[in-house]
C-alpha positions as CSV (number, residue, x, y, z in Angstrom):
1,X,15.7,35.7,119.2
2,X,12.0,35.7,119.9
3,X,12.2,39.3,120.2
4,X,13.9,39.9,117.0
5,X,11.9,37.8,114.8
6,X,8.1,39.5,116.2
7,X,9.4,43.0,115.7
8,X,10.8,42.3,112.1
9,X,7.4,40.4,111.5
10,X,5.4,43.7,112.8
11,X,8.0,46.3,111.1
12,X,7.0,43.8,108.1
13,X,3.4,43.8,108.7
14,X,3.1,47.6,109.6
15,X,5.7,48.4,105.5
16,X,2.5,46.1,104.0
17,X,-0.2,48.6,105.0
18,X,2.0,51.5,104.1
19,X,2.5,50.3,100.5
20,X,-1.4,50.0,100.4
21,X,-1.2,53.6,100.9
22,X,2.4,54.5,99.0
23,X,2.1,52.5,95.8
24,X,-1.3,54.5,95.2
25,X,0.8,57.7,96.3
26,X,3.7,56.4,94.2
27,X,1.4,56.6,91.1
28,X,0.1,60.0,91.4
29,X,3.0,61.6,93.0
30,X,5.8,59.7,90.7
31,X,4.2,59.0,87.4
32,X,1.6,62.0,87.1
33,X,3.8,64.6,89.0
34,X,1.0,66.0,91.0
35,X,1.4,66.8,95.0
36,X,-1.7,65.0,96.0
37,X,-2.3,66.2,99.9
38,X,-5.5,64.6,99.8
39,X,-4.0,61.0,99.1
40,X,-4.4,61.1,103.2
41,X,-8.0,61.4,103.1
42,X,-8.7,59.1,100.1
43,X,-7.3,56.7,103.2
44,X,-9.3,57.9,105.8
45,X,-12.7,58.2,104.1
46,X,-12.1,54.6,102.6
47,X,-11.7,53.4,106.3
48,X,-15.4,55.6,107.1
49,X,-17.3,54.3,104.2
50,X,-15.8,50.5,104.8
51,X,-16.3,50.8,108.7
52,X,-20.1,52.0,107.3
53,X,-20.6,49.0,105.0
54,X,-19.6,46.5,107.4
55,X,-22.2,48.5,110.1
56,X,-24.7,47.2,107.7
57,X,-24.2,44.2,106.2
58,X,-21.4,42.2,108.0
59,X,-19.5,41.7,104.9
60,X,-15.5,42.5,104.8
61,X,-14.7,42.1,101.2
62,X,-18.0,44.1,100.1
63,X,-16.5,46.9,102.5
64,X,-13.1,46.8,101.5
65,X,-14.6,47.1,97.7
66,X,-16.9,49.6,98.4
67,X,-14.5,51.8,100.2
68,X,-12.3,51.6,97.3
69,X,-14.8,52.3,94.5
70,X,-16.3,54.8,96.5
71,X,-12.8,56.9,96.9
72,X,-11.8,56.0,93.6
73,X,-15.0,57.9,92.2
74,X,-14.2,60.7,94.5
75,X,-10.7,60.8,93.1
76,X,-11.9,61.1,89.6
77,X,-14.5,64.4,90.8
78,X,-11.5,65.8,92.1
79,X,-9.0,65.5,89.5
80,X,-11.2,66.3,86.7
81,X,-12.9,69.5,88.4
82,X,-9.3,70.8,89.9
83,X,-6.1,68.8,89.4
84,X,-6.4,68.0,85.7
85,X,-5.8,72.2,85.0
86,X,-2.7,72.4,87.7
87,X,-0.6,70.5,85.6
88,X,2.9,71.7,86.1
89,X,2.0,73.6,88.9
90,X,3.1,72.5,92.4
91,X,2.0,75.2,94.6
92,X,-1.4,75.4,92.9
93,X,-1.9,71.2,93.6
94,X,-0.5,71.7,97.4
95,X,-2.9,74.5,98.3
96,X,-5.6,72.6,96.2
97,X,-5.5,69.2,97.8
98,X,-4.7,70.7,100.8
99,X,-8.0,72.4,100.6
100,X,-10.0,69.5,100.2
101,X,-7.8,67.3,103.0
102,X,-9.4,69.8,105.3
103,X,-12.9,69.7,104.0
104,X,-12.9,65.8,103.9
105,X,-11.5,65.9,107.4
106,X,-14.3,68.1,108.8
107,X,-17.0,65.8,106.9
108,X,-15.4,63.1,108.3
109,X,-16.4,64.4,111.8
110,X,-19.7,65.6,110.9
111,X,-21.0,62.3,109.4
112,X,-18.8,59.7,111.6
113,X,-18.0,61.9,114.6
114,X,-14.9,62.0,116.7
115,X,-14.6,58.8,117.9
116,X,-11.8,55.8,117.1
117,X,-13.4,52.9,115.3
118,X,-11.9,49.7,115.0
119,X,-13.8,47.9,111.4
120,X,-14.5,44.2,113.2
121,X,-12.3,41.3,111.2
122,X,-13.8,38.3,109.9
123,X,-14.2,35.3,112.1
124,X,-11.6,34.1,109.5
125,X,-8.7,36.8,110.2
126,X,-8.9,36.4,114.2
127,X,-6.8,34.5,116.1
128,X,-2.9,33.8,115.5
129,X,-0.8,30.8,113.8
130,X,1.5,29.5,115.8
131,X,5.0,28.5,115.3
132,X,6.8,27.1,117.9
133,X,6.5,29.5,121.1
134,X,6.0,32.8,118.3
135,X,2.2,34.2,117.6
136,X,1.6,35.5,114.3
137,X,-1.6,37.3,114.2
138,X,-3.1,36.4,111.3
139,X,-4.8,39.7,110.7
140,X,-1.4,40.7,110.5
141,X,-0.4,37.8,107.8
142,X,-3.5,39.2,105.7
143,X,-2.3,42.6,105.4
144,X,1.1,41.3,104.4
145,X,-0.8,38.9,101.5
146,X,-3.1,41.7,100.5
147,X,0.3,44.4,100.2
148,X,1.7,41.0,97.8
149,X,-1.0,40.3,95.5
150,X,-0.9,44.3,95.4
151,X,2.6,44.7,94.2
152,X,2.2,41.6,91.6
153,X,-0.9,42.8,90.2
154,X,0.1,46.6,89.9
155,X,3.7,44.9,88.4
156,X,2.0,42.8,85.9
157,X,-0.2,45.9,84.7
158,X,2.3,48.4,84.5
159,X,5.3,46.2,83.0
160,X,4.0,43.3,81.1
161,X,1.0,45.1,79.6
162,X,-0.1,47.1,77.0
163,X,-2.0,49.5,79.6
164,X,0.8,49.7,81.1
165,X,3.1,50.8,78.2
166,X,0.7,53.4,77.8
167,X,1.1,54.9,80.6
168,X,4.9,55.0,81.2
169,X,4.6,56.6,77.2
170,X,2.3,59.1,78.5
171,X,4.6,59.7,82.0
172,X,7.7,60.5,79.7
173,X,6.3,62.1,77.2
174,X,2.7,62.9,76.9
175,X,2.9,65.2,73.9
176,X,4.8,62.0,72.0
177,X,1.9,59.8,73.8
178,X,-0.5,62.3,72.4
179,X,1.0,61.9,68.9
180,X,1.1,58.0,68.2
181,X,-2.8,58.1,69.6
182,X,-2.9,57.4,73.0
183,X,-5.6,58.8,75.2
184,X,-3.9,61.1,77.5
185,X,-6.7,62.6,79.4
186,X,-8.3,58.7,79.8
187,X,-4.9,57.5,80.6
188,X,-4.3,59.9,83.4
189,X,-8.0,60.0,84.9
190,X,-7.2,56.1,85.4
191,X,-4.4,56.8,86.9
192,X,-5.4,58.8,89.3
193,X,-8.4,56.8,90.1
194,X,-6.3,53.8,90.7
195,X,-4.2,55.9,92.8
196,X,-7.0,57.1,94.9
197,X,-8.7,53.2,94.8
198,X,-5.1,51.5,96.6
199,X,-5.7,54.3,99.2
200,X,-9.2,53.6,100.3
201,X,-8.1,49.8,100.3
202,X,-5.4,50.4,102.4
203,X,-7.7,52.5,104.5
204,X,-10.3,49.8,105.1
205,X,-7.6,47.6,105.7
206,X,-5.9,49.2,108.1
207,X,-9.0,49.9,110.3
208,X,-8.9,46.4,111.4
209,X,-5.5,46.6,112.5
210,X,-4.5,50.8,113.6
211,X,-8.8,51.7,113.6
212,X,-10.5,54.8,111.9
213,X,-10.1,58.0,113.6
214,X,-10.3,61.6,112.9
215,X,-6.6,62.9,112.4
216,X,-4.9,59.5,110.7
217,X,-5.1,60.9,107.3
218,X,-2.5,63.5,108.1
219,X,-0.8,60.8,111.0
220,X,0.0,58.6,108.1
221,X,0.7,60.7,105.0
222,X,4.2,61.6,106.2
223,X,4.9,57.7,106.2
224,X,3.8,57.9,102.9
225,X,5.9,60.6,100.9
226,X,9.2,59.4,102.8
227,X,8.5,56.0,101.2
228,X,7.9,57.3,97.5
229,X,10.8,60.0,97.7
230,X,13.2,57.8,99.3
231,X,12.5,54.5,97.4
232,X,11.8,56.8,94.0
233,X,9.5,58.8,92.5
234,X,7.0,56.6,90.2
235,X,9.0,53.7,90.7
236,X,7.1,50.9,92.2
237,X,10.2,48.3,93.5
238,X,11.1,51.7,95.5
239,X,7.9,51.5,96.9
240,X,8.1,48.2,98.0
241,X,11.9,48.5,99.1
242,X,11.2,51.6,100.8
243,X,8.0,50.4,102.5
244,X,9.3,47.9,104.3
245,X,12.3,50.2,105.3
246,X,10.2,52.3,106.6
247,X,7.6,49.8,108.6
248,X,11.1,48.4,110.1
249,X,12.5,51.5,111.3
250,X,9.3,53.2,113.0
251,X,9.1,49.7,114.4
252,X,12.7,49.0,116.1
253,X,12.7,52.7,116.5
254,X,9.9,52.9,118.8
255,X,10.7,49.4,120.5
256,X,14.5,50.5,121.1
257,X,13.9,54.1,121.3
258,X,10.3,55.6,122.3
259,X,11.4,58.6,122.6
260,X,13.7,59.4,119.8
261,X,11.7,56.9,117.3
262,X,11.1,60.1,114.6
263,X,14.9,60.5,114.6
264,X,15.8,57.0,114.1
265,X,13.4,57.2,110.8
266,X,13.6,59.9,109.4
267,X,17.9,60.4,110.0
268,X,18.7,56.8,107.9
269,X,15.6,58.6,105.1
270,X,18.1,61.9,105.0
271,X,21.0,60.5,104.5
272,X,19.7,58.1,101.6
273,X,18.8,61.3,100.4
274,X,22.4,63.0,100.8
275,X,23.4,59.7,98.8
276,X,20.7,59.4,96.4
277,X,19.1,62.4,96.0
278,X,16.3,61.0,93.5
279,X,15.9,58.3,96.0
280,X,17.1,54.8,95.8
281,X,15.6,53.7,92.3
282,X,14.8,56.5,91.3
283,X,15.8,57.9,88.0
284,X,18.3,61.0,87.7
């Protein structure tokens, strides 16, 4: 039983930090319809400029916020120089944000070098609760708080508000969106940049937990589009649902079957897709 509940609790743990990652993916990929390559790198370079932030002042939050305001603002260069005019056009976005994956992957090396770096938690995030002969790490319970507050906040925004029913107005139908006087351009620049800003927390998050290391921008970003396609495009309960599908698979996978754990992910993710071809909540 011991066994059962600490690999749940790290499949559980490990679907948290890929939501971090997903629901920003899930925004730009679902909502906007643009094949965002680079969302890998938004991750990485949020872990770089975190991992630098805590270098020199010590402070977790200011690097977790710093890495995400930083990305965010690179996001926001990027879609307004490139993406914003490859609307519509899929090939154009892969080859463009593939483009720039590889360019922020090589200035990733040449400012932070090759090595693996692991961002140093808080005095406050070490150690491990206890619960009868079980250790949690609480690093571990952080993530899974930080992926919660997350999902609320991102579900408050984009269902109860009036933000929100702007942009699910300008998803459908932006021309329409266009015509009762909503913002289109401003609406998807924020989108994007929120997109972009969940990535680079995710990335500082998980550099505590996996480190930052040259190559886990693309390592991850598979992980990533299986949870948006399979839970559904632009919907964000499939990214939850399919998040923690995910994290609990690679996990059990890997614990049962090192050697086949690809298969045992990504064969349940291809038959949900025979099933459900728009994925499990997403819409036909």
């Amino acid at each position: 039983m011991e066994f059962w509940i600490t690999q749940t609790f790290n499949g559980v743990s490990y679907g948290a930090l890929l939501f971090l990652l997903a629901g920003g993916l899930s925004i730009i990929f679902g909502m906007m319809r643009i094949v965002n390559m680079t969302h890998g790198s938004y991750y990485l370079l949020g872990g770089y400029v975190g991992l630098t932030v805590i270098w020199k002042t010590g402070n977790f939050v200011l690097a977790i916020l710093a890495g995400a305001l930083t990305i965010a603002l690179v996001g926001l260069g990027e879609y307004n120089a490139f993406l914003r005019r490859l609307g519509g056009q899929e090939l154009g976005q892969v080859l463009t944000t593939m483009g720039f994956a590889l360019i922020f992957q090589d200035l990733g090396l040449v400012i932070w070098g090759g090595d693996p770096y692991t961002i140093p938690a808080p005095a406050a995030l070490s150690g491990s609760y206890q619960i009868g002969e079980l250790f949690f790490p609480v690093y571990r319970v952080f993530i899974v708080a930080v992926a919660a507050a997350v999902a609320v906040i991102l579900w408050v925004v984009l269902e109860q508000t009036r933000v929100g029913a702007m942009i699910r107005a300008t998803v459908d139908d932006a021309e329409m969106a266009r015509g009762v006087g909503i913002n289109v351009p401003l609406i998807s620049m924020g989108v994007f940049a929120l997109g972009a800003f969940l990535a680079a927390v995710g990335g500082v998050v998980a550099g505590g937990f996996v480190g930052v290391y040259p190559g886990a921008d693309f390592e991850i970003l598979p992980y990533a589009f299986v949870v948006v396609i399979v839970g559904g495009m632009g919907s964000l309960k499939g990214a939850v649902i399919g998040s923690l599908m995910v994290g609990l698979l690679d996990n059990f996978g890997k614990a049962f079957f090192p050697e086949l754990s690809y298969f045992t992910l990504f064969a349940p993710m291809a038959a949900i897709l025979a099933i459900r071809p728009t994925g499990l909540f997403g819409r036909a």
